[in-house]
C-alpha positions as CSV (number, residue, x, y, z in Angstrom):
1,X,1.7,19.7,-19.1
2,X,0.4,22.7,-16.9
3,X,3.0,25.0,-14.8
4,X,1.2,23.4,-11.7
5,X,2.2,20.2,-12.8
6,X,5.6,21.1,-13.6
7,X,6.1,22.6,-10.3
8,X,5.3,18.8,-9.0
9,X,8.1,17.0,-10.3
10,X,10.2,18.3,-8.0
11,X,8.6,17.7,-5.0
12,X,7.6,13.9,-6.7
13,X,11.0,13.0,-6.8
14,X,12.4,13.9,-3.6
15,X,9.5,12.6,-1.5
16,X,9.7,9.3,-3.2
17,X,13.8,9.3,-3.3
18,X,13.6,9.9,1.0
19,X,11.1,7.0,0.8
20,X,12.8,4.4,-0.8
21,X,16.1,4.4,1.2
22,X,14.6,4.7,4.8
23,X,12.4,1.3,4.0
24,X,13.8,-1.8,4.3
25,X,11.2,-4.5,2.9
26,X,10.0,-2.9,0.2
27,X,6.7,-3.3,-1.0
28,X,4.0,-3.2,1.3
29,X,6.6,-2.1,4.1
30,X,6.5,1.1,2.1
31,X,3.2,1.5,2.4
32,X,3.1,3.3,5.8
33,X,6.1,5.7,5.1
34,X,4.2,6.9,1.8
35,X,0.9,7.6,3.6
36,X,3.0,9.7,6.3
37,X,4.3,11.5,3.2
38,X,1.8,11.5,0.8
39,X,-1.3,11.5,2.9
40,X,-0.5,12.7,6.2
41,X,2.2,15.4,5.8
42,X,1.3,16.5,2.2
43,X,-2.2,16.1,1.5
44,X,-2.1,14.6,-2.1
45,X,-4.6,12.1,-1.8
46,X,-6.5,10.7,1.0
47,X,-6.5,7.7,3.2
48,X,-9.4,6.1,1.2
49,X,-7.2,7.0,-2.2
50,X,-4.5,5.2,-1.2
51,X,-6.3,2.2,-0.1
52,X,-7.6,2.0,-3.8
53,X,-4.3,2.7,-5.1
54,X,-2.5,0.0,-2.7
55,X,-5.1,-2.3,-3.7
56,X,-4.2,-1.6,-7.7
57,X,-0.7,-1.9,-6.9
58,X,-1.0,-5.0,-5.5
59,X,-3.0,-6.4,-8.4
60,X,-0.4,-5.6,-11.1
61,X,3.0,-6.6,-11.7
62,X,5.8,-5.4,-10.0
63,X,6.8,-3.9,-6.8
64,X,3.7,-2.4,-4.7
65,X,5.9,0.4,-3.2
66,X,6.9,1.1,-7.3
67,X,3.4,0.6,-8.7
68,X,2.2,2.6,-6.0
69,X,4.9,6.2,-6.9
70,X,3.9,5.3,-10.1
71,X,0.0,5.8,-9.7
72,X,0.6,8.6,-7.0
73,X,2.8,10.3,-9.9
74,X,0.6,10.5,-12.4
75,X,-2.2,11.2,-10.3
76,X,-0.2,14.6,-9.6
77,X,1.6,15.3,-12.8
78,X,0.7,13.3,-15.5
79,X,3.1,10.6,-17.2
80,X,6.2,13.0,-16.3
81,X,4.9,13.1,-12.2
82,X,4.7,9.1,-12.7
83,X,8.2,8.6,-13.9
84,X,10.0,11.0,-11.5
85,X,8.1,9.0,-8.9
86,X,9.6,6.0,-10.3
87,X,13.1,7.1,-10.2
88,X,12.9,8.6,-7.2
89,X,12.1,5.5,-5.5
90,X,14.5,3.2,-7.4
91,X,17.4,5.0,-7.6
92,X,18.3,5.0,-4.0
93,X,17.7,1.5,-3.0
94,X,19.6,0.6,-6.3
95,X,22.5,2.4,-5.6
96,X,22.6,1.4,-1.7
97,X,22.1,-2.8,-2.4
98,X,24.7,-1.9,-5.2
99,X,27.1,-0.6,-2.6
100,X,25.6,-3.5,0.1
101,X,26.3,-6.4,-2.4
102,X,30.0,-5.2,-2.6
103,X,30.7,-5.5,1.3
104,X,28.3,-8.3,1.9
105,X,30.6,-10.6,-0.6
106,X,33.5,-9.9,1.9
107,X,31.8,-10.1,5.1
108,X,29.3,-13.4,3.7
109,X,29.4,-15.6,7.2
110,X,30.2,-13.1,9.9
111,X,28.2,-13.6,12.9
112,X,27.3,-10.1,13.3
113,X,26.2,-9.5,9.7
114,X,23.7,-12.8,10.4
115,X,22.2,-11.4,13.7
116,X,22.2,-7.7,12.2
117,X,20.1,-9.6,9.0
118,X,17.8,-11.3,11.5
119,X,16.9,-8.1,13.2
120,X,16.3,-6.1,10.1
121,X,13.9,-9.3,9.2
122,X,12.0,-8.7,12.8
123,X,11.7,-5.0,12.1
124,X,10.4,-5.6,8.5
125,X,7.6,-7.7,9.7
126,X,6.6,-4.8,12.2
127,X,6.5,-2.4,9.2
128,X,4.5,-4.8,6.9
129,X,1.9,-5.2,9.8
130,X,1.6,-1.6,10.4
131,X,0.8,-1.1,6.5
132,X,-2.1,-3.7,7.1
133,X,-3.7,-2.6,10.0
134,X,-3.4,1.2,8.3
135,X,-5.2,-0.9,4.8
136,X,-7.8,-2.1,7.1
137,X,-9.1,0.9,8.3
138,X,-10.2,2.2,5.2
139,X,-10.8,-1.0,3.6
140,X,-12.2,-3.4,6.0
141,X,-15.8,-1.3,6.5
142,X,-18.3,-4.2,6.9
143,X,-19.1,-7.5,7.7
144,X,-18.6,-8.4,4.4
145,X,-15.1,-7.3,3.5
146,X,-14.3,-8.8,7.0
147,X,-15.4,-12.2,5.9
148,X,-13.4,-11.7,2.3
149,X,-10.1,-10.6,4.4
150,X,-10.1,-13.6,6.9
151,X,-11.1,-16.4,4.4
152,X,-8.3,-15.1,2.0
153,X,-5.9,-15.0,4.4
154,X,-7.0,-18.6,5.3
155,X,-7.0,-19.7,2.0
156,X,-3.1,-18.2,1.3
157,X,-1.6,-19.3,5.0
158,X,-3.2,-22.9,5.0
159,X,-3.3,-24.1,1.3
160,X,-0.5,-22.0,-0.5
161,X,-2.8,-20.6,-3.2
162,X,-1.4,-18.5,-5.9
163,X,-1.7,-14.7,-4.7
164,X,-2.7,-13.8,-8.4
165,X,-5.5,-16.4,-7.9
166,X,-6.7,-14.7,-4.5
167,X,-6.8,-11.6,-5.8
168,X,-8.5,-12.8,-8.9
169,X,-11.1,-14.4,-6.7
170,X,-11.6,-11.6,-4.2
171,X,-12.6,-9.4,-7.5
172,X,-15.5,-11.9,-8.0
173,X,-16.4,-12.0,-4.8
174,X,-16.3,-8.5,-4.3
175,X,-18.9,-7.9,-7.7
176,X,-20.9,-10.6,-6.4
177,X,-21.4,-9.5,-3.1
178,X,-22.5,-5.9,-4.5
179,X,-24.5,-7.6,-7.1
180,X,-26.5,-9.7,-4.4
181,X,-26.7,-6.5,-2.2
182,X,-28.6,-4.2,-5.0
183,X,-30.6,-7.4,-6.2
184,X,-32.2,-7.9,-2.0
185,X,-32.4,-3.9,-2.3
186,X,-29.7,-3.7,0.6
187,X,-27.7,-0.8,1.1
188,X,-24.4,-0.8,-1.2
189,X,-21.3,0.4,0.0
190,X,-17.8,0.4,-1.4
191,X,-15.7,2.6,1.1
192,X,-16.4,3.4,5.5
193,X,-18.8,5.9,5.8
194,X,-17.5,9.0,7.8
195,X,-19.1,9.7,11.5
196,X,-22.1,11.4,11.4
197,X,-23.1,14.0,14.1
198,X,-25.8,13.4,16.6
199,X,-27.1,15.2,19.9
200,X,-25.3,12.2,22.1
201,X,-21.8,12.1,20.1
202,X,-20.3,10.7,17.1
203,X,-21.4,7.5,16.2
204,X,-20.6,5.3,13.2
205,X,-23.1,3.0,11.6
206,X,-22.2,-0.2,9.8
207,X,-23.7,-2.0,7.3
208,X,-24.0,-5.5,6.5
């Protein structure tokens, strides 16, 4: 391990251990609070980055916001960044539903407690659509990724597929559609192209 990479853990574990604790949701709700952090205010990887590593995440078993300090960790530092990462982002959320679990066996039924759970749901939902229109900036860059997002979504909210199975099938898809593109000699993309600079203004082309 380099002294750079040393000097990471540190930093690795406290940004992840703030994380964890200020989320409620978990997974993909965590997704917005770790750009800000990771992205945003720190500069460790960028936007496009963590699209990729969201989308990995998701893909592999566990927790998204777990897999996703996991990936950021070693990215950074190595196998040592990864599990700092890791704790970081457990330990908090262990220790408060620990604590939660305690007072929610004496207070199971209370009126309040059931309104204040219903409110936390509402607020969850707003976090989890905030991580997916930030995903969809990077990730939806075409006519073609656009098609893929809506027909999943479809496909999950109207038949109750398997999520493993969508994902599986949005990997063939995806190889397909680049395979057909290089095969008709159309231009192959895998990520938004940045603005490009022209007498008139910025404008952004897309590409079917």
């Amino acid at each position: 391990m380099t002294l750079q990479q040393l000097r990471m853990l540190i930093p690795l574990f406290w940004t992840f251990f703030r994380i964890g604790p200020a989320t409620f949701g978990g997974g993909y709700a965590m997704i917005s609070l770790i750009e800000h952090e990771t992205v945003t205010k720190r500069g460790w990887i960028d936007e496009q980055e963590l699209s990729d590593l969201v989308s990995i995440a998701g893909s592999a078993p566990g927790g998204v916001g777990v897999n996703a300090a996991a990936f950021i960790g070693y990215r950074m530092a190595g196998i040592a960044g990864a599990v700092c990462a890791i704790i970081g982002i457990t330990m908090p959320t262990f220790l408060i539903v620990l604590g939660l679990s305690f007072l929610y066996m004496n207070m199971d039924g209370n009126p309040k407690v059931a309104a204040a759970m219903k409110g936390i749901q509402a607020a969850v939902i707003a976090l989890i659509l905030s991580a997916a229109y930030r995903m969809a900036k990077t990730s939806l860059f075409d006519l073609s990724t656009i098609i893929i997002a809506i027909a999943t979504l479809a496909v999950l909210v109207f038949t109750g597929m398997n999520p493993i199975y969508a994902i599986l099938s949005g990997l063939v898809i995806g190889i397909g559609n680049i395979t057909v593109k290089m095969f008709l000699g159309l231009k192959v993309r895998t990520e938004k192209e940045k603005p490009k600079q022209r007498d008139e203004g910025v404008y952004l082309e897309y590409y079917i």
